[in-house]
C-alpha positions as CSV (number, residue, x, y, z in Angstrom):
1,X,21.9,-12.1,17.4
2,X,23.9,-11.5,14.5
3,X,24.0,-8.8,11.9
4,X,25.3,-7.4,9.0
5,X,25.6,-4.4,6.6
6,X,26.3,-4.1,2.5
7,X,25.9,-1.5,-0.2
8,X,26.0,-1.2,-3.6
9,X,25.1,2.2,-5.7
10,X,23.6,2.4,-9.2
11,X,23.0,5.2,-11.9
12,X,19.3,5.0,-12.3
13,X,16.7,7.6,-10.8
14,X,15.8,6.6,-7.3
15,X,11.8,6.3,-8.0
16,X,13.2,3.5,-10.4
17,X,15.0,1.3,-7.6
18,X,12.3,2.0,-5.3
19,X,9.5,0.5,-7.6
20,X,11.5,-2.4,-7.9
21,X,12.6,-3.3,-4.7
22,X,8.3,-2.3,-2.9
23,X,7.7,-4.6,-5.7
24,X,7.7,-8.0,-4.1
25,X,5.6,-10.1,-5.8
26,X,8.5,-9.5,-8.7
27,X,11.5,-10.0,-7.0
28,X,12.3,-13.5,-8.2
29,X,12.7,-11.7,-11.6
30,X,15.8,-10.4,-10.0
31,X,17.0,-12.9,-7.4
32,X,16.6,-15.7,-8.7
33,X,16.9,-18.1,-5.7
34,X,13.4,-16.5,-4.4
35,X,10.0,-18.8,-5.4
36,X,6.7,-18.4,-4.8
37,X,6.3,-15.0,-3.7
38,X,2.8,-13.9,-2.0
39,X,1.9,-10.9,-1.3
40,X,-1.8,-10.1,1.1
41,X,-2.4,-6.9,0.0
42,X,-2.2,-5.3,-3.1
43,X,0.0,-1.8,-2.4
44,X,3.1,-2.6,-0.1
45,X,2.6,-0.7,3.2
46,X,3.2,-0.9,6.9
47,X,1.6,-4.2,8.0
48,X,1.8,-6.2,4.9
49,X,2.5,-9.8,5.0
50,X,3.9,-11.9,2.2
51,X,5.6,-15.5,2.4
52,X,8.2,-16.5,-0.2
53,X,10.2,-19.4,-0.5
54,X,14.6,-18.9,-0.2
55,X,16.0,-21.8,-2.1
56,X,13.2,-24.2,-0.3
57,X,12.5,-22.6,2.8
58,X,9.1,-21.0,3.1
59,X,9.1,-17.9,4.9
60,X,6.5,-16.1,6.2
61,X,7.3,-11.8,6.2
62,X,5.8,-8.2,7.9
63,X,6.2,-4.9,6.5
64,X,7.0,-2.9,9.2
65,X,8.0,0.3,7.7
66,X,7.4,2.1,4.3
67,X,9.2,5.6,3.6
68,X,8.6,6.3,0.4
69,X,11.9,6.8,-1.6
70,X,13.4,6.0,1.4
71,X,13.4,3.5,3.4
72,X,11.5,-0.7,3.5
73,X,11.8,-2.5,6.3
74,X,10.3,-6.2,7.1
75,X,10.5,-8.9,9.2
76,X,10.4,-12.7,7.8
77,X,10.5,-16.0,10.0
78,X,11.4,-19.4,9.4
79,X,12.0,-22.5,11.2
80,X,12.6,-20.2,15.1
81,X,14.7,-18.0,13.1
82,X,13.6,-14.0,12.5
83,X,15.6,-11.8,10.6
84,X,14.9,-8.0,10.2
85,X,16.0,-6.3,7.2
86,X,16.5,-2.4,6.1
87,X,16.9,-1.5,2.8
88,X,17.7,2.8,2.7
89,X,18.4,4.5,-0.2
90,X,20.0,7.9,-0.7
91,X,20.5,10.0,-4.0
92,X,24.2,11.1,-4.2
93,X,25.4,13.0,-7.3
94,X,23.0,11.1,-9.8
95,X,23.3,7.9,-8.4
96,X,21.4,5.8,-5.9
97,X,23.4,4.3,-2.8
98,X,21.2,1.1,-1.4
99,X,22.2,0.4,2.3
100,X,21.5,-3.2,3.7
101,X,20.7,-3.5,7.2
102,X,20.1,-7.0,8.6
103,X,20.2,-8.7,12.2
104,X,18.9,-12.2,12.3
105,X,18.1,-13.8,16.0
106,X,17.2,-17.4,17.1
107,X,17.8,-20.5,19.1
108,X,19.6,-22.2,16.2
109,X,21.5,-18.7,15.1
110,X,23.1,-18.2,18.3
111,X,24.2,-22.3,18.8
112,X,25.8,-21.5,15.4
113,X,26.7,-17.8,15.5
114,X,29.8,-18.1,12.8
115,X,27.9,-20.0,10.2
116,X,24.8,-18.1,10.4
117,X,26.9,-14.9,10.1
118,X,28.9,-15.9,7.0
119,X,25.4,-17.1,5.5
120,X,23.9,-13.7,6.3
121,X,27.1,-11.8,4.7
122,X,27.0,-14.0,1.8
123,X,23.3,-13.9,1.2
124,X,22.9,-9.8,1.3
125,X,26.2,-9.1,-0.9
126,X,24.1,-11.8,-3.6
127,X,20.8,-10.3,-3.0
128,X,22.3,-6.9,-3.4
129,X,24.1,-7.2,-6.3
130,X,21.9,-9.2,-7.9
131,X,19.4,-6.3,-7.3
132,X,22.0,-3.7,-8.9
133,X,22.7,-6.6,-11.8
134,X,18.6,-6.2,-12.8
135,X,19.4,-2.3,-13.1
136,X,22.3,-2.9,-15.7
137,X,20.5,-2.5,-18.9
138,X,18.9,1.1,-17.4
139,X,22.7,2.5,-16.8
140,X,24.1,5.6,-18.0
């Protein structure tokens, strides 16, 4: 298993970051290596599945935990490989602080632990900061 960890803060109300990032079916608006986003259900709760495509791999994703405000977990798989991924938030002297969580865990992961770890460091710091990029317009 691998994992890794990332951050970035913005200076927009939290209920603002928080509709963004529960809404999946939009996030290729802001990410823009994402593609055909799917979502089963219409509200974004525990149990959810959606598939989207990463550059051209399809993956196939649970929601396994909504806190409102607070915290969005899921689970996606692709080719034997599962990856688990928390996104916190916390509202620190009028700014938001995201937190990235991620481990990752397969066959193929662990035969190539040190590429699949600078992938997964490379890929969160671009999805987060293209996430706080998409708030720039809404800064103070």
């Amino acid at each position: 298993m691998i994992q890794s960890r990332y951050s970035v803060t913005v200076n927009v109300p939290i209920e603002l970051v928080w509709a963004k990032l529960i809404d999946i079916q939009n996030w290729a608006t802001w990410h823009p290596t994402l593609s055909n986003i799917k979502l089963t259900d219409r509200t974004v709760k525990n149990g959810s599945v959606f598939t989207y495509h990463y550059d051209k791999t399809k993956l196939k994703a649970e929601v396994l935990e909504v806190i409102p405000l607070k915290t969005f977990k899921f689970k996606a798989s692709a080719k034997g490989v599962t990856g688990i991924n928390t996104w916190t938030l916390e509202e620190k002297d009028d700014q938001v602080i995201i937190y990235d969580y991620e481990e990752m865990n397969g066959l193929i992961v662990r035969l190539f632990k040190k590429q699949f770890q600078k992938g997964l460091e490379d890929g969160m710091k671009n999805w987060l900061e293209n996430f706080k990029s998409s708030f720039s317009k809404n800064e103070k």
